[in-house]
C-alpha positions as CSV (number, residue, x, y, z in Angstrom):
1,X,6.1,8.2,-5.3
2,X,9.6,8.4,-3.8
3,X,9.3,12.1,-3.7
4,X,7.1,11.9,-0.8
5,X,8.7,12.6,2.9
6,X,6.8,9.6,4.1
7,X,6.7,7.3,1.0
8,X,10.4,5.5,1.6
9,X,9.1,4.7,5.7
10,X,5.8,3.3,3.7
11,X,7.8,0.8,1.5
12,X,10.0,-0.5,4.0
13,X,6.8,-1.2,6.1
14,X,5.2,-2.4,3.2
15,X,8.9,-4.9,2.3
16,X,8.8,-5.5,5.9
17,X,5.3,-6.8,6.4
18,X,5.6,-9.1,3.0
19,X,8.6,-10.5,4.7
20,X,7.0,-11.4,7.9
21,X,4.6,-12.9,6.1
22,X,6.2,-14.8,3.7
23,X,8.3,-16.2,7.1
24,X,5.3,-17.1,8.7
25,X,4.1,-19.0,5.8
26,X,7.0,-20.8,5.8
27,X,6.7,-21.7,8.9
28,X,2.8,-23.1,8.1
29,X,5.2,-25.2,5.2
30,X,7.6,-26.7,7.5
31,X,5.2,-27.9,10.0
32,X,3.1,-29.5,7.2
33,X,6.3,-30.9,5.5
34,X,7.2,-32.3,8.3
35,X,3.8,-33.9,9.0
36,X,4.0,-32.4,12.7
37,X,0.7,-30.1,12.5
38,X,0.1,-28.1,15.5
39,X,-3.6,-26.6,15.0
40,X,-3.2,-23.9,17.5
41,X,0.1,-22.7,15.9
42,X,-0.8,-22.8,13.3
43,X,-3.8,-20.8,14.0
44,X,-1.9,-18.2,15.5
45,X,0.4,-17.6,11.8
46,X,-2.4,-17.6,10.2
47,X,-3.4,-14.7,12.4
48,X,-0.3,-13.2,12.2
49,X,0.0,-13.4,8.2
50,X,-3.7,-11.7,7.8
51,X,-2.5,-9.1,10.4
52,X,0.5,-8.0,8.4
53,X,-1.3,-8.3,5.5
54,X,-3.6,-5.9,6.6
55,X,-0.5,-3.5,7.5
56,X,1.2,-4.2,4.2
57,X,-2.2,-3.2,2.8
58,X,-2.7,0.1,4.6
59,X,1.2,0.8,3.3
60,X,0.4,0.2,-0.4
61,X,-2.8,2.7,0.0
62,X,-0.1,5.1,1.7
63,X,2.1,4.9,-1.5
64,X,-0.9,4.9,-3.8
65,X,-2.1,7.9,-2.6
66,X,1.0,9.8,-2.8
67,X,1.6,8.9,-6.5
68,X,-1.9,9.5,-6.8
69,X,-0.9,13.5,-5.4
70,X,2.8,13.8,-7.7
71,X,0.2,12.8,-10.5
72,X,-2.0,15.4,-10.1
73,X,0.8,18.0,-9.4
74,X,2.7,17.2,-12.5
75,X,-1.1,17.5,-14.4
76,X,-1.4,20.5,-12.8
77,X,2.4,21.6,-14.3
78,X,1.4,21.2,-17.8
79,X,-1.8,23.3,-17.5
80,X,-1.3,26.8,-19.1
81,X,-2.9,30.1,-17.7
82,X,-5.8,29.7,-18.7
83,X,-6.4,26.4,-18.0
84,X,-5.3,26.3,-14.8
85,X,-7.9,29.6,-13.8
86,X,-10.7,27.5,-15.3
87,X,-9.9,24.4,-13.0
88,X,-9.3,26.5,-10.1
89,X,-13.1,28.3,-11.2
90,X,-15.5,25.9,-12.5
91,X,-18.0,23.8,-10.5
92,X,-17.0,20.5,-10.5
93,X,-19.2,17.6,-12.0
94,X,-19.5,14.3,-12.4
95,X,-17.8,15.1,-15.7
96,X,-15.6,17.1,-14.6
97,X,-14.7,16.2,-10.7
């Protein structure tokens, strides 16, 4: 995945996003530790923590789909002549997509 252009900017976002996350979290743990709740607040980290998340998420699809492509190129690497010209010439399937 790391041979990607874009893959090392998709894991910092992805680290980045956890992070926020996790720090908004704490946040949520303090206040509760503390036993000063503020339901507006805390509203707006959880917000903020399923808005990252949903970042983070996009990032980990990012990096999924270029292993996803360096698995399919090095699959494509092992192929000899001849199976390569079949793949590139047959119909694909549902067995055979």
């Amino acid at each position: 995945m790391l041979a990607d252009d874009s893959a090392p900017a998709h894991a910092d976002t992805l680290a980045e996003c956890l992070s926020n996350a996790h720090a908004y979290a704490e946040v949520i743990r303090r206040m509760l530790a503390d036993g000063k709740p503020d339901a507006d607040r805390a509203a707006h980290l959880v917000q903020a923590i399923h808005n990252v998340i949903l970042v983070a998420l996009e990032s980990l699809y990012e990096l999924d789909d270029v292993q996803q492509a360096i698995d399919a190129a090095d699959a494509i690497q092992g192929l000899t002549d001849a199976e390569l010209y079949q793949v590139i010439t047959d119909t694909p399937t549902s067995e055979n997509p």
